[in-house]
Backbone as CSV, one residue per row, in Angstrom:
resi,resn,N_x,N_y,N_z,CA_x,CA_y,CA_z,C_x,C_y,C_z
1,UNK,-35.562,0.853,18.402,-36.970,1.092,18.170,-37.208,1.495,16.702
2,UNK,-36.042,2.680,15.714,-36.620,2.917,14.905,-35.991,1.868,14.141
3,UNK,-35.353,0.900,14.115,-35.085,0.077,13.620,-36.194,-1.399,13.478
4,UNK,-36.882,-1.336,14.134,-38.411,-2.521,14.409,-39.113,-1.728,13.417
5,UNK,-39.230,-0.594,13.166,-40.580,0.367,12.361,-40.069,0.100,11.107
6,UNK,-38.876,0.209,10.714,-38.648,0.396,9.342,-38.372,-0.970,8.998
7,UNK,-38.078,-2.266,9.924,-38.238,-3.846,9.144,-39.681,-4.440,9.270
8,UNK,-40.343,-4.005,9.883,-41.859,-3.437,10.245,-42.410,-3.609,8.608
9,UNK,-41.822,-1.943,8.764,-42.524,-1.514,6.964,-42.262,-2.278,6.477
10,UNK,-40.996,-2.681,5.929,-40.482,-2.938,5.038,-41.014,-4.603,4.924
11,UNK,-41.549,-5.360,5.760,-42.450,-6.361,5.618,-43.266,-6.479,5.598
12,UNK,-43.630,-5.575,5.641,-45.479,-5.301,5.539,-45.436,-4.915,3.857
13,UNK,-44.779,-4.063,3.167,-44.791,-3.657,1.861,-44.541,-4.658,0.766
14,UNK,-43.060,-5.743,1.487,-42.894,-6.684,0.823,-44.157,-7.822,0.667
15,UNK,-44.926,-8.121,1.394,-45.730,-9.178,1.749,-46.971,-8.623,0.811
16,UNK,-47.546,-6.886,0.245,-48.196,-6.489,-0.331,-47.668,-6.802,-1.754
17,UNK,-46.827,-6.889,-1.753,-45.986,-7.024,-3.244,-45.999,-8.027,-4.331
18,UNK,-45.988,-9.307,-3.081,-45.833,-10.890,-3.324,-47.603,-11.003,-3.685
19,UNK,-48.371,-10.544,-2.813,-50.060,-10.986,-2.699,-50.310,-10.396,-4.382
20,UNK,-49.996,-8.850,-4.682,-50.329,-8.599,-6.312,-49.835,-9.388,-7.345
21,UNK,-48.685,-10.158,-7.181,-48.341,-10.832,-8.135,-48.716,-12.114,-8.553
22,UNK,-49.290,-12.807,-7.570,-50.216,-13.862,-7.794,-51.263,-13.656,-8.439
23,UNK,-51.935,-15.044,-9.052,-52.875,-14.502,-9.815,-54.252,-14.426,-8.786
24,UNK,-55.655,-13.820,-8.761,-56.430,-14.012,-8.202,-56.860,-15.103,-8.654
25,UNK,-57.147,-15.021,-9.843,-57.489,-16.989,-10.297,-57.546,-17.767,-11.312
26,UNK,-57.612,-18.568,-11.656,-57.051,-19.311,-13.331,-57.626,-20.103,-13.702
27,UNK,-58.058,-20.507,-14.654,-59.722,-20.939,-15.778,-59.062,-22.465,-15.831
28,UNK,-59.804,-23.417,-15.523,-59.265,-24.687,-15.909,-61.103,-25.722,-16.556
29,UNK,-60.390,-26.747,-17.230,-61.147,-27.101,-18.366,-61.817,-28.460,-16.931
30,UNK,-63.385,-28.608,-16.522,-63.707,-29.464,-15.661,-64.409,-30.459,-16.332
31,UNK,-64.168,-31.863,-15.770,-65.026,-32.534,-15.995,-67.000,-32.811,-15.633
32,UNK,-67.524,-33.404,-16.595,-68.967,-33.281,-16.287,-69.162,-34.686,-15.802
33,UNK,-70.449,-34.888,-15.162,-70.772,-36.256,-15.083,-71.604,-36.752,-15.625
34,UNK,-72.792,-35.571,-15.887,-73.536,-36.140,-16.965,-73.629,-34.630,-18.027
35,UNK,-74.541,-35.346,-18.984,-75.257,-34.559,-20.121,-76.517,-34.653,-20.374
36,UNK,-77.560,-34.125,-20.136,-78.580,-34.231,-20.576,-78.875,-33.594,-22.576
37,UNK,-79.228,-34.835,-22.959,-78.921,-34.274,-24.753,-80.278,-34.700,-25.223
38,UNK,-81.199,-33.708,-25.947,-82.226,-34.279,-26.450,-82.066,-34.917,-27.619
39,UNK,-83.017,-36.396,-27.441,-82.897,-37.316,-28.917,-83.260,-36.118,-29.582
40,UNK,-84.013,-35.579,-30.066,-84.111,-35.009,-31.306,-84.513,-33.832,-31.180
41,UNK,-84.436,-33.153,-32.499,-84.446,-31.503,-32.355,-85.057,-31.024,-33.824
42,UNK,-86.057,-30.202,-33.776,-86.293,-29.727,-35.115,-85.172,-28.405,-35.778
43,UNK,-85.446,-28.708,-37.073,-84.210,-27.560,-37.813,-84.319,-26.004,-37.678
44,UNK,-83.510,-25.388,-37.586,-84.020,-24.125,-37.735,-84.400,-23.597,-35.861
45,UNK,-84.045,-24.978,-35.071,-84.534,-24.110,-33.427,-83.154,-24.540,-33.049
46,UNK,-82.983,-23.937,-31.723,-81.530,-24.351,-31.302,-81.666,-25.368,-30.028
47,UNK,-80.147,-25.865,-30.490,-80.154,-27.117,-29.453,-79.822,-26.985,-27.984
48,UNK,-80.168,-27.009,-26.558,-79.924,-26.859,-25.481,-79.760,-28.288,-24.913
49,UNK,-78.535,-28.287,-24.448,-78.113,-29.529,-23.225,-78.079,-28.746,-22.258
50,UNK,-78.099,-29.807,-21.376,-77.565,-29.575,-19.703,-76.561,-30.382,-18.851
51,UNK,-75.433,-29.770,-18.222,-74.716,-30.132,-18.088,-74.582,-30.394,-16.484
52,UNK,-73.952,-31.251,-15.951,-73.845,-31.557,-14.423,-72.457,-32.398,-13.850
53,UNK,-72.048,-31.865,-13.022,-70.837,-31.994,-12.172,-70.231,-32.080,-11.176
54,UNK,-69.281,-32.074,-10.569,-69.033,-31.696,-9.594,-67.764,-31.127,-9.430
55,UNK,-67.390,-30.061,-8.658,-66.489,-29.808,-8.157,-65.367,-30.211,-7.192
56,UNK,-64.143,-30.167,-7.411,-63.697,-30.522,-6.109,-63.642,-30.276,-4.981
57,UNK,-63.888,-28.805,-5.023,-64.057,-27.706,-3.627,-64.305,-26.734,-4.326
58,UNK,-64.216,-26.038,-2.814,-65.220,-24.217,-2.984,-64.302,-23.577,-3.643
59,UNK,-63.136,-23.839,-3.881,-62.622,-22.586,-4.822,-62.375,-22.400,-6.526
60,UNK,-63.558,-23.878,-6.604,-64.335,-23.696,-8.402,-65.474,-23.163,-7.900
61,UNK,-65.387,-21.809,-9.519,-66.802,-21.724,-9.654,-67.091,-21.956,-11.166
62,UNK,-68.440,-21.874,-11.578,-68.826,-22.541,-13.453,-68.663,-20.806,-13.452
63,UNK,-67.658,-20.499,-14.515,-67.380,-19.704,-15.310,-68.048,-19.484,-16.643
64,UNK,-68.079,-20.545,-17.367,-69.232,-20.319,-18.872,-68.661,-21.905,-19.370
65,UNK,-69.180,-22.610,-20.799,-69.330,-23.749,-21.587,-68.728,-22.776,-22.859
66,UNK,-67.654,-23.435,-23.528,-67.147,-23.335,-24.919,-67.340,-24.347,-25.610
67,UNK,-68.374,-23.948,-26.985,-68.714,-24.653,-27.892,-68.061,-24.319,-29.190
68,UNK,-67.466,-25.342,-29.686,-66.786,-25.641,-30.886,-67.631,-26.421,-31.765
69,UNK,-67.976,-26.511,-33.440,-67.485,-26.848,-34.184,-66.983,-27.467,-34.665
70,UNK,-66.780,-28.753,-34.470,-65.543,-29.016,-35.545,-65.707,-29.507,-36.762
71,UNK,-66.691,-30.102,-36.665,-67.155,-30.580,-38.165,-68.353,-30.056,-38.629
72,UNK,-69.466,-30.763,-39.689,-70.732,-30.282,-40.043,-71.464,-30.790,-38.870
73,UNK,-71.090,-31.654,-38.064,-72.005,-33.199,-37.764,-71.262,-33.608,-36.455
74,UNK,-70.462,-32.817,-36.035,-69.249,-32.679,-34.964,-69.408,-31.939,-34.030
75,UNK,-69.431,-31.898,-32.848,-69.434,-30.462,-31.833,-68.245,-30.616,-30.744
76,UNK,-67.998,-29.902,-30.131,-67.224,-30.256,-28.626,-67.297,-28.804,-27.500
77,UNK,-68.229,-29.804,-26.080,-68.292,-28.523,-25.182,-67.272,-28.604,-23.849
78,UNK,-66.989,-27.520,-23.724,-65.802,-27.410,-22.960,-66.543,-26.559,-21.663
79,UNK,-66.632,-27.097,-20.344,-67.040,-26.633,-18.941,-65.650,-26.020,-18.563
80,UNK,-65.874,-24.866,-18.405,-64.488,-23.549,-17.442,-64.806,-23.250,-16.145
81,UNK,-63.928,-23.893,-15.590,-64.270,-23.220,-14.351,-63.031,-22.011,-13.913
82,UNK,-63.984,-20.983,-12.919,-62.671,-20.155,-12.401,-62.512,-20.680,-10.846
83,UNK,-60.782,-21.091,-10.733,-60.093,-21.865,-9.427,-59.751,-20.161,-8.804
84,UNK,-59.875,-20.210,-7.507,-59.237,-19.427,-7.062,-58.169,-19.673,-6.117
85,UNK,-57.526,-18.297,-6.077,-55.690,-19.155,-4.533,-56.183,-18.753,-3.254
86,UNK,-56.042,-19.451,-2.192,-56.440,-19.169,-1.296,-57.178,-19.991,-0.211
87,UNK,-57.501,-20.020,1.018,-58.254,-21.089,1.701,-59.707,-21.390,1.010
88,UNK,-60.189,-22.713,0.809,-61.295,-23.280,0.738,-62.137,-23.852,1.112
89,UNK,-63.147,-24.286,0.874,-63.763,-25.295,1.855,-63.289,-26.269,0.916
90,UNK,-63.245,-27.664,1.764,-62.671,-29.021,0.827,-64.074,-29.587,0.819
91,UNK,-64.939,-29.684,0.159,-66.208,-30.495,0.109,-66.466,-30.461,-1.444
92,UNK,-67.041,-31.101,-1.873,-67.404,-31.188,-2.965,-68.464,-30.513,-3.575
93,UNK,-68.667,-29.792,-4.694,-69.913,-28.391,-4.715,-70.144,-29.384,-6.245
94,UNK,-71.679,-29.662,-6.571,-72.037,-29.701,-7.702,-72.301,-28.598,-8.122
95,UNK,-72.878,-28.775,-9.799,-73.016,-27.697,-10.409,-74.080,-28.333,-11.682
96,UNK,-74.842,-27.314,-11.762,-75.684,-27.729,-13.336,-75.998,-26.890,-13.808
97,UNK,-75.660,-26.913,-15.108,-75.949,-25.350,-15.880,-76.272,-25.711,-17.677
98,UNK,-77.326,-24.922,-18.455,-77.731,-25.268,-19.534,-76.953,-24.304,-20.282
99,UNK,-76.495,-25.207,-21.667,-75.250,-25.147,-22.313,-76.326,-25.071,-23.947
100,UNK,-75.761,-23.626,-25.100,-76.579,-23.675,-26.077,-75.659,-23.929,-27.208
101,UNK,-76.186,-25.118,-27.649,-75.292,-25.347,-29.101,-75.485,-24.584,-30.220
102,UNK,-76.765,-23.953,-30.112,-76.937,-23.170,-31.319,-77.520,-24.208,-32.670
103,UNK,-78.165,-23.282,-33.703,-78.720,-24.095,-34.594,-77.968,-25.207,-35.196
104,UNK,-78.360,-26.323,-35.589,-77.752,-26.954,-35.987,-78.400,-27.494,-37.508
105,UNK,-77.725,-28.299,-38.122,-78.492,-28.872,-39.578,-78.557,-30.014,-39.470
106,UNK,-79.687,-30.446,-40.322,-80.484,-31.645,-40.149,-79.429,-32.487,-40.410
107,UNK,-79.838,-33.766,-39.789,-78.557,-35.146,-39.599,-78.959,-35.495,-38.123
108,UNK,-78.043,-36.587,-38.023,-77.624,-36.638,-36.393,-76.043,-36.237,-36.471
109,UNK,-76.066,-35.753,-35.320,-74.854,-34.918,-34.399,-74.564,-35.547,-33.463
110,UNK,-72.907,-35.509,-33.173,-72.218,-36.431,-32.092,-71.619,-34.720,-31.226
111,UNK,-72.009,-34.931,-30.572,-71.509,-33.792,-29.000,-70.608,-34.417,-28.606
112,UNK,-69.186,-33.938,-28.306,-68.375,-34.491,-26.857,-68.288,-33.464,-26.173
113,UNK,-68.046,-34.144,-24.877,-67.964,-33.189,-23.519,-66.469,-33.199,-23.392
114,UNK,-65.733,-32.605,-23.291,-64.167,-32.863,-22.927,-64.231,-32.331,-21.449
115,UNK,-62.909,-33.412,-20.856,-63.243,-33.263,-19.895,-61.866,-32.756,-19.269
116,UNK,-60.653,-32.252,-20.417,-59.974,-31.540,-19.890,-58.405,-32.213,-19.841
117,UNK,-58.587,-33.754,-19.951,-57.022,-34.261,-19.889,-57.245,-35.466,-20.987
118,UNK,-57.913,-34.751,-22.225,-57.589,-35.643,-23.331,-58.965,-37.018,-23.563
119,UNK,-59.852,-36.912,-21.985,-61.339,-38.041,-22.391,-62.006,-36.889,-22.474
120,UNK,-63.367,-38.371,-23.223,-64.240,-37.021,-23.352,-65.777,-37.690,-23.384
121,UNK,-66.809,-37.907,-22.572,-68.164,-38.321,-22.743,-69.100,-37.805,-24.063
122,UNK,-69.810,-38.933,-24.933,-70.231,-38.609,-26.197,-71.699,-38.959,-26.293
123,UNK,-72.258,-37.181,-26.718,-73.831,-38.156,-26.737,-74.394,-37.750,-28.537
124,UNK,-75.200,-37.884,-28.623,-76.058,-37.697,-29.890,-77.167,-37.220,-29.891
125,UNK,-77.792,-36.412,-30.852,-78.987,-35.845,-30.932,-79.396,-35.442,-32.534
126,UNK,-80.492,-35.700,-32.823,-80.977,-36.038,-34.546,-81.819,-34.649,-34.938
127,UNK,-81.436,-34.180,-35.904,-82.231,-32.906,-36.005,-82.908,-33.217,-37.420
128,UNK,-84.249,-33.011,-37.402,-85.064,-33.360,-38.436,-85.424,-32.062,-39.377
């Protein structure tokens, strides 16, 4: 008997042990399906897209959009989602969320969307 209590514990403690060391959940780079990008934009206001997707299942959620820089005339936005471990629903969850590029300077501007394994959807928008 006291031998059941203490392999008992002692699996019950181990099994608490294993669950902390996992992560609760880990940021991965998602693809979009579309972009909504306005043709044009005056100088001096900032630029807002909108972004839309889908998920593979319930255990993405939209975490935030990373906007880069890269050139004068260059941008690239990056959709994060947080995956979590654990049971899910398997259905597919869209998502749409408005993404701020921030001021930009007059020209036209090429946006890519990366979509996480090296493609990347490209739109344009002209700031006067």
């Amino acid at each position: 008997m006291f031998q059941k209590i203490i392999i008992t514990a002692f699996t019950v403690f181990s099994l608490q042990a294993l669950a902390t060391e996992q992560p609760v959940s880990v940021e991965k780079t998602v693809p979009i399906n579309d972009a909504l990008v306005p043709k044009s934009s005056k100088a001096n206001e900032e630029v807002k897209v909108v972004v839309s997707g889908l998920f593979s299942n319930g255990c993405y959620s939209y975490d935030r959009a990373e906007v880069k820089h890269i050139e004068d005339q260059v941008h690239t936005v990056s959709v994060i989602a947080n995956v979590s471990q654990g049971m899910c629903i398997m259905a597919l969850v869209p998502f749409t969320k408005e993404v701020n590029l921030g001021t930009l300077s007059t020209g036209n501007h090429t946006v890519r969307f990366l979509s996480g394994d090296g493609t990347y959807m490209e739109r344009s928008v002209f700031v006067e």
